[in-house]
C-alpha positions in Angstrom: 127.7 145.2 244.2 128.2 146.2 240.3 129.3 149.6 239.2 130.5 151.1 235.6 133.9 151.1 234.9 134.7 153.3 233.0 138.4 152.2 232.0 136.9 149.0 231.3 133.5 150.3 229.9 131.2 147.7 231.4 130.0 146.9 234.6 132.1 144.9 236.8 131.6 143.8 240.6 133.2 146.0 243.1 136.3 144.6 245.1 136.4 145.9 248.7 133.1 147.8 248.7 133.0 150.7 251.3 129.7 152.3 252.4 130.8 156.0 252.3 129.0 159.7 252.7 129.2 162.2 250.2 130.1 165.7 250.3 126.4 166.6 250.1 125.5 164.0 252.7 124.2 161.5 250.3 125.1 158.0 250.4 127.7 156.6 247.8 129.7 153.0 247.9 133.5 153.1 246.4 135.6 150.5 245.1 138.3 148.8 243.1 137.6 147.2 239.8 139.2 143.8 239.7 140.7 143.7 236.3 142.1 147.1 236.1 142.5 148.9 239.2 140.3 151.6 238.7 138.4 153.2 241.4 134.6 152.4 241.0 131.9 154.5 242.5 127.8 154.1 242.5 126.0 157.2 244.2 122.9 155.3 246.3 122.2 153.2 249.4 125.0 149.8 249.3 
């Protein structure tokens, strides 16, 4: 799965994607960006 980085300011694929649940119950995926280390998030289904 791709999400913006924004460290890196493009999109980059997610390394370890996690299915998690928002605050508000929503569904959200997190991860790590592979070439910096910044977290990466994308608010939707995984």
């Amino acid at each position: 799965m791709q999400a913006y980085c924004m460290k890196c300011r493009t999109k980059k694929e997610m390394k370890n994607p996690k299915a998690i649940t928002m605050k508000n119950g929503k569904p959200a995926t997190q991860g790590i960006c592979p070439s910096c280390g910044t977290k990466l998030f994308r608010i939707g289904k995984s």
